[in-house]
C-alpha positions, 0 to 999 in steps of 0.5 A: 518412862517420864525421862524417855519421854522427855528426853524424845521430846527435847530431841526431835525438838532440837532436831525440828529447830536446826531443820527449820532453821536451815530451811528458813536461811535458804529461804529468805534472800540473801543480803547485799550489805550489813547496815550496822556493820557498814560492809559488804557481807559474803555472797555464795561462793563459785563451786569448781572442782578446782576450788574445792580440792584447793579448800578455797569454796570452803572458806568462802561458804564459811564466811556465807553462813556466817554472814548470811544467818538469819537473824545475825544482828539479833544473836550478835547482840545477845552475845555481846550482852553475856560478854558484857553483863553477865561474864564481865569481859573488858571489850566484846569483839574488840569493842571496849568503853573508855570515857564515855565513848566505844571504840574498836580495837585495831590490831595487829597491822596487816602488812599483807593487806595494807601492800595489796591496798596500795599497789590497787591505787597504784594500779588505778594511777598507772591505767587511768591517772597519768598526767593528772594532778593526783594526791592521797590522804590517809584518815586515823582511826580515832584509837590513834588520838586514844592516849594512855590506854593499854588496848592494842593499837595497829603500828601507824608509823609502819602503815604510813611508811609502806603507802608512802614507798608505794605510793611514791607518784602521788602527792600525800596530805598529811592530815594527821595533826588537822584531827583530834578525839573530840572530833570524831563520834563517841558512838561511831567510827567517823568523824564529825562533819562539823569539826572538818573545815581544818582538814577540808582547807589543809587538803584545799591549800595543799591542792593549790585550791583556794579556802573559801569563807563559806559561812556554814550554818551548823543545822542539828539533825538530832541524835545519832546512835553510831554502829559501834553503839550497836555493836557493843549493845551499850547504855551510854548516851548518843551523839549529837549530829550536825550537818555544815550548809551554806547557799552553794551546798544547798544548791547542789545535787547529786546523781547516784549511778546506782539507783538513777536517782537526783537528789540533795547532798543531805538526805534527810530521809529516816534509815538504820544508819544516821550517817547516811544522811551524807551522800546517800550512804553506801554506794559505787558511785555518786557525782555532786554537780555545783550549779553555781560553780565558778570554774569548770574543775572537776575532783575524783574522789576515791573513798569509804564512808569517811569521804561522804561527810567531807566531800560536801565541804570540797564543793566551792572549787569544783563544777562536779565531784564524782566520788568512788567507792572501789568496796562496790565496784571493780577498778577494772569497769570505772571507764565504763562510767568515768570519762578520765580527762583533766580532773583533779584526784583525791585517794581518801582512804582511813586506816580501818579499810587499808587495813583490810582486804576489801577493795575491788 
């Protein structure tokens, strides 16, 4: 009788935690963007008879209640802690520790993903671009300066080799020898600003612009806890970050076409996400206005988060930078908010986003 009951007990306990559970995920608010996981997550998807039948609701819902579980991050740490600590995995979710730093594995090449990439480049050249003065970087991934390590790694010849048969109208940069490790995060999938001004004069000569001597002061802004040290849940010790400044970046603002809002190019207020302390963070589209600029030139940069701490460094040439992040905003409505004229264009774009499909 004692086992009935507990068993009874133990059932519509069970039964009371999924019911509540799925009440509490309809009821709270559907997020936008994941913090730690720098991206947009899935929205409820279109429900049509035809989408159904095709089973392309169903996959679109799957990826919903996944991202938009309540609580995620909190179950997605204790998972990687068991995988870590407790089972004694080599990586979790492809996270994996080498030397005192976290990387993520990247693998296999998307061909799929990384053709589909550049004919939208393309297709942004052909409709807005022509006659312009347009160039294309690619940024590594820093598992690309990883040397003897037996994790898998994506086939970087072959990505390069498709952009650039793609991509054929375009000027390249190749800023692969301007890098190193040591010049990206231990923590965090991006790059140190500090250790940029190689990379910032190698796409400035190769733009026909001038280097300028700008005698940066390097500000330390304390330490930084990257999202892969989220990610992985792990013990080892935080990066230091620093922010690059000078009179002409100090002087700068920038307007954010999303909130409305002025403010400076380093936005010291506290957030989740220490990096955001370029630009803002995670938006559409922003636009940096030099009021001391010497020249009326102005720069379109298309971008992930990698262009945040780099465009800071691109100022000295330019009136304006207007920065675009198509992860957030449709190609299709850029003259909406863009007047295209005589501007000069940088694509600026890592081997993380090529090799997935989140452009719009």
């Amino acid at each position: 009788m004692k086992n009935k009951t507990k068993n009874l007990i133990i059932t519509i306990g069970f039964f009371s935690l999924l019911i509540f559970t799925f009440f509490l995920n309809i009821a709270i608010k559907d997020k936008q963007i994941s913090v730690i996981e720098r991206r947009a997550l899935s929205q409820l998807p279109e429900i049509s008879i035809s989408k159904l039948l095709n089973g392309e609701t169903t996959n679109k819902f799957e990826n919903y209640a996944v991202d938009q579980f309540v609580e995620r991050d909190f179950f997605r740490n204790v998972k990687t802690f068991y995988s870590i600590n407790i089972y004694k995995q080599k990586d979790n979710n492809n996270y994996f520790e080498k030397d005192g730093a976290i990387y993520k594995m990247e693998y296999p090449l998307n061909k799929t993903h990384v053709e589909k990439n550049a004919d939208k480049l393309k297709k942004i050249y052909n409709q807005y671009l022509k006659n312009m003065n347009v160039y294309y970087a690619i940024i590594p991934d820093k598992n690309y300066y990883l040397k003897n390590d037996d994790h898998l790694t994506i086939d970087y010849t072959l990505l390069k080799e498709i952009m650039n048969k793609k991509l054929v109208d375009l000027k390249y940069i190749d800023i692969w020898d301007n890098l190193k490790l040591d010049d990206y995060y231990k923590t965090d999938l991006h790059w140190k600003q500090e250790n940029l001004i190689n990379v910032a004069n190698k796409i400035q000569s190769s733009m026909n612009l001038l280097n300028i001597k700008n005698n940066y002061k390097k500000i330390d802004v304390g330490d930084f806890y990257g999202t892969y040290y989220v990610q992985k849940n792990s013990d080892i010790a935080p990066d230091k970050m620093y922010i690059l400044n000078n009179d002409t970046i100090n002087d700068c603002t920038t307007y954010n076409y999303e909130t409305k809002k002025v403010c400076d190019i380093y936005d010291k207020k506290e957030t989740k996400d220490k990096y955001d302390i370029f630009l803002s963070g995670a938006t559409s589209i922003i636009k940096i206005e030099n009021n001391n600029a010497k020249t009326n030139k102005e720069l379109l940069i298309f971008r992930d988060s990698f262009g945040s701490s780099l465009a800071p460094l691109l100022v000295e040439n330019y009136k304006n930078i207007t920065l675009i992040d198509l992860r957030y905003i449709s190609s299709n409505l850029l003259h909406e908010y863009i007047e295209f004229k005589d501007q000069d264009v940088l694509f600026l774009y890592s081997t993380v986003i090529l090799n997935q499909d989140l452009l719009k």
